[in-house]
C-alpha positions in Angstrom: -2.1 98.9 74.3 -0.9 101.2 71.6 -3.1 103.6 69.4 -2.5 101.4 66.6 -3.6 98.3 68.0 -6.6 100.0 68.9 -8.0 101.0 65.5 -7.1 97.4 64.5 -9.4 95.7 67.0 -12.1 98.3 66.1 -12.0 97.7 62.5 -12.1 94.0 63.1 -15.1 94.5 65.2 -16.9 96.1 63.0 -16.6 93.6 59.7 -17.8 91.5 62.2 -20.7 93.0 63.3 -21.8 94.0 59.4 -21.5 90.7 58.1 -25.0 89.5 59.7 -26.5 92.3 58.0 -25.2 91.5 54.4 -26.5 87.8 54.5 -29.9 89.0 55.4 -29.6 91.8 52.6 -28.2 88.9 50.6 -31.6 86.6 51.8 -34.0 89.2 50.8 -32.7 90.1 47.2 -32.9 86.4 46.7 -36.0 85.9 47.7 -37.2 89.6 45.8 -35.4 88.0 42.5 -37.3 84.3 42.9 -40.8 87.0 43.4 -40.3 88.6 40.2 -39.2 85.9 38.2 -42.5 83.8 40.0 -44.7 87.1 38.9 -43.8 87.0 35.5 -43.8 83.4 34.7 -47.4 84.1 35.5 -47.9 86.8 33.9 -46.1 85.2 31.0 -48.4 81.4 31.7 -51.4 84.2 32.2 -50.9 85.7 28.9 -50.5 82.3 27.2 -53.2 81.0 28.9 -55.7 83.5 27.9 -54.4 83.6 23.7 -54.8 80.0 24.1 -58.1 80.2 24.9 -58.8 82.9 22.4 -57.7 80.9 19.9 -59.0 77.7 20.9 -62.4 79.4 21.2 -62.0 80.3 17.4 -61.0 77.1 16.8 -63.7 75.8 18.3 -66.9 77.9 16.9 -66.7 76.7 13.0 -66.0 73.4 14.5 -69.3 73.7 16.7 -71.2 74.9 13.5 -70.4 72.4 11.8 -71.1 69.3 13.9 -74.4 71.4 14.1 -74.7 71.2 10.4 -73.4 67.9 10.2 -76.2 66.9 13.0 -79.1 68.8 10.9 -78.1 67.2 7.9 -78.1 63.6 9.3 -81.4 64.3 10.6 -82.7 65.7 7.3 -81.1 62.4 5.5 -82.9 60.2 7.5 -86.2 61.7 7.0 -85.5 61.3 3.8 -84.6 58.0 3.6 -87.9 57.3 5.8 -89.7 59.0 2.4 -88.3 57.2 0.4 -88.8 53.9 2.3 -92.5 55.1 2.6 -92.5 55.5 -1.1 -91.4 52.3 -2.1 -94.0 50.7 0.5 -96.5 52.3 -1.5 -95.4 52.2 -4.9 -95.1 48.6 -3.9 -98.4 48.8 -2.7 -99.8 50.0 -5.5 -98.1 48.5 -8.5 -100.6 45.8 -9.2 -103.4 48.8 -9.2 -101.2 50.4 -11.7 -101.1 48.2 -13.6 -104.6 47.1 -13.8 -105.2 51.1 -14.8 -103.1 50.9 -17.3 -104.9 47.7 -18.9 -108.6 49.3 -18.6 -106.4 52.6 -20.2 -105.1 51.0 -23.1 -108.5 49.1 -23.9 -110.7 52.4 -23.6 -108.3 54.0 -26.1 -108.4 51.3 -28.2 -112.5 51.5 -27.7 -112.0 55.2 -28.5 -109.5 54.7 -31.2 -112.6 52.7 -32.6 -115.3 54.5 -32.4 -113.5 57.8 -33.8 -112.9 55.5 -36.8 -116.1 54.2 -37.4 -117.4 57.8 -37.3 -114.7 58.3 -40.0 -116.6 55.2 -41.8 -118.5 57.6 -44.5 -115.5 60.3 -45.0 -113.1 60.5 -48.2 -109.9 62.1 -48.0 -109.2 63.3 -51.5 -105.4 64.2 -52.2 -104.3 65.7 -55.3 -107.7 68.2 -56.2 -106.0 72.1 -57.1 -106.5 74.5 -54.8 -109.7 76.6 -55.3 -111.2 74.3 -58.2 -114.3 73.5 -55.8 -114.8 77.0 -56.0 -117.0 78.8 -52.8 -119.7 75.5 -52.8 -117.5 72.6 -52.1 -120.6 70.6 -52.4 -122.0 71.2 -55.0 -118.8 70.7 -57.1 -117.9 67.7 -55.6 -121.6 65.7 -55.7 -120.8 66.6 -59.6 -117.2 66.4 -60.3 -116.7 62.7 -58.2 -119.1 61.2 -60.3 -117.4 62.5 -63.3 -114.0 62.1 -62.9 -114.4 58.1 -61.5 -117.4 57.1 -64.2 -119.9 56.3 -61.5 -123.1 54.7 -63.2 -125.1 53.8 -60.3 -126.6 57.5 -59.9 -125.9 60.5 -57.5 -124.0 60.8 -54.6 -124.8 62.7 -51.7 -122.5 65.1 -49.7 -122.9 66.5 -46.5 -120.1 68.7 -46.3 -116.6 69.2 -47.8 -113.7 71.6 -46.5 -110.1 71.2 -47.2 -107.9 70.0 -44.4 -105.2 72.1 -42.4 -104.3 75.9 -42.8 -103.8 78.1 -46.0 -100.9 77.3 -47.8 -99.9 81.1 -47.4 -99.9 80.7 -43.7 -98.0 77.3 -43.8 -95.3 77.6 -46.9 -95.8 74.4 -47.9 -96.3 73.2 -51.6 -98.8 71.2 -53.1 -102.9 71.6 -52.7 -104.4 70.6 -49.3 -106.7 67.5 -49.1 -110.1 67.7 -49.0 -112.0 66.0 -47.0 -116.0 64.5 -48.3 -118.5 63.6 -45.8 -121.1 61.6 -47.8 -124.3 60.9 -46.5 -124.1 57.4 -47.5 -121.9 54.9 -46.3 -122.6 52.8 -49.7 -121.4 55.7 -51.5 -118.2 55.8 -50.2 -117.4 52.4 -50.6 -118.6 53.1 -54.6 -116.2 55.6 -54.9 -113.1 54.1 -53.2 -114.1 51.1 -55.4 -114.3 52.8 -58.1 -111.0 54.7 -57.5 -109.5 51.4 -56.6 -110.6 50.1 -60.1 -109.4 52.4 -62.2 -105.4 52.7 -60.5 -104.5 56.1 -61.5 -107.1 58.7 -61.8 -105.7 61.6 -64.0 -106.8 65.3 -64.4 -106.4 68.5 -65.9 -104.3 70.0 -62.8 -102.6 66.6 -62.4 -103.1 63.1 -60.6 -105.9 62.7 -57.5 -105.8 60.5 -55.1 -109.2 59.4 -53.0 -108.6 57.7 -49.5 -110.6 56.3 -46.8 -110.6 58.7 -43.6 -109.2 57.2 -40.4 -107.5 58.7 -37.0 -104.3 60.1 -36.7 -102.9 57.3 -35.0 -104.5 54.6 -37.6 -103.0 56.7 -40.7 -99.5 56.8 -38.8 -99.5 52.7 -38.6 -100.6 52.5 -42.1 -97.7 54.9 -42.9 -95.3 53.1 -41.5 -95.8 50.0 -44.0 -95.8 51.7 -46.9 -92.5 50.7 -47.5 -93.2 47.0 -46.7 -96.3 47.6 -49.0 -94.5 48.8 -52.0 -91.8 45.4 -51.7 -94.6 43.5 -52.0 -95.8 44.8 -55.0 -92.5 45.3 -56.6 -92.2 41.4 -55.5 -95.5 40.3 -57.2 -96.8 39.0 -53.8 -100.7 40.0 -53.7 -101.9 40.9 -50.3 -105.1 42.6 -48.8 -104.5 45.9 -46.7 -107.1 45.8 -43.8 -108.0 47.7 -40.9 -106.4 49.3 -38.8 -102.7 48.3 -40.3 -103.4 44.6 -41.2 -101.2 43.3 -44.0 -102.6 40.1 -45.5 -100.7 37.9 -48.0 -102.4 35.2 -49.7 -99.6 32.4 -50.7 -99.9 30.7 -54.2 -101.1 27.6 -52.8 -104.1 29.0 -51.5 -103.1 30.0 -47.6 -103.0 33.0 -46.4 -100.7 35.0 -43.8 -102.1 37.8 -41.5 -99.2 40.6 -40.1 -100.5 42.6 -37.8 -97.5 44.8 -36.7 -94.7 46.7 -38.3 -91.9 44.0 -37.1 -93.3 41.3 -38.7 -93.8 43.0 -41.7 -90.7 43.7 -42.0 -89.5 40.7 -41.3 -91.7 39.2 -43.8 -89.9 41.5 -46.3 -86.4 40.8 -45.5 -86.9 37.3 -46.0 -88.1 37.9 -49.8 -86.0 36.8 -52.8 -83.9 40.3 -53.9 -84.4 40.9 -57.8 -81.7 39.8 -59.8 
């Protein structure tokens, strides 16, 4: 064999014997390459996986909170709604106690109402009298100047005590005197000298025109008040009618009956009824 033939077959033994070794080199990057791209798809799911949860987890808290809030609240509710239930058994309960209080109220007020008046029976409220003319004995001036100023004949009166009513008009900036207020001793003398007042209409004096009234409560005066109106249509009407306690309007009809109106209504609707002037 030549020289050249030689090299030839050597060469072509050795391709031959490297190419085992380049497949396995081949095999092993391969399998190196499929490794790191394994690692870092889970490094990569890792990473995902753990913001996920991060994120999740902060999702999560408020939402926690508030199904604990939600869960506190629907407990408070229905304790509150077992209150209330309770609370409408006894309101229930006690309604018919209620109102039985209420009645026995309303009487003993009206049984107060009552009695205040009646010790009001033998006091004069006298609107009108300048302020200062009873001078520093009230009493004294008034047992004389009452007498006078109505022409009583049927002898002295006797007075307790006198005062005017409210504060000094200084304090209160109103106009007008304060009323005085007479507490006879005598029943019989009041009557003479609301009679007597009653008698003569207007009563007229140096400082101008006085007024004498009988003393009631606060809450007797306001219903009486509140016909006044009514009152004065009646008049202006020619109708003639009795005022009686506490706010009692009674009309006497020409043909000799009589009508009794005890509240405000039917006064008025008494009044609206009346012929209007012409």
């Amino acid at each position: 064999m030549s020289k050249r033939g030689v090299k030839a077959k050597a060469s072509s033994d050795l391709v031959a014997s490297n190419c085992p070794e380049k497949e396995t080199m081949c095999d092993a990057e391969d399998a190196l390459s499929t490794l790191r791209d394994d690692v870092i798809v889970d490094k990569v799911t890792s990473n995902i996986s753990k913001y996920m949860d991060i994120k999740i987890s902060e999702v999560i808290k408020p939402i926690n909170e508030l199904t604990e809030k939600f869960d506190n609240l629907i407990e408070r509710m229905e304790t509150v709604e077992q209150r209330v239930s309770d609370l409408e058994d006894v309101t229930a309960t006690n309604e018919p106690r209620i109102a039985a209080l209420e009645t026995q109220l309303k009487k003993a007020m009206e049984r107060l109402e009552s009695f205040e008046n009646q010790s009001r029976r033998q006091n004069v409220r006298i609107v009108g009298l300048k302020e200062g003319a009873e001078g520093r004995a009230p009493v004294d001036f008034l047992k004389k100047w009452i007498p006078e100023v109505l022409g009583l004949q049927q002898g002295a009166i006797t007075v307790d005590r006198a005062h005017r009513t409210g504060p000094p008009m200084r304090l209160t900036g109103t106009e007008g005197p304060r009323a005085v207020l007479v507490r006879l001793h005598y029943y019989t003398d009041t009557q003479r000298i609301l009679q007597a007042a009653r008698a003569k209409g207007t009563v007229n004096t140096e400082a101008g025109k006085v007024s004498f009234y009988q003393d009631f409560s606060a809450e007797v005066a306001r219903k009486r008040k509140e016909s006044a109106n009514a009152r004065k249509a009646l008049r202006e009407a020619g109708i003639k009618y009795s005022f009686l306690y506490p706010a009692i309007i009674k009309i006497f009809n020409p043909d000799g009956t009589s009508i009794s109106l005890a509240t405000t209504q039917d006064v008025k609707d008494y009044v609206s009824k009346l012929p209007r002037p012409k």
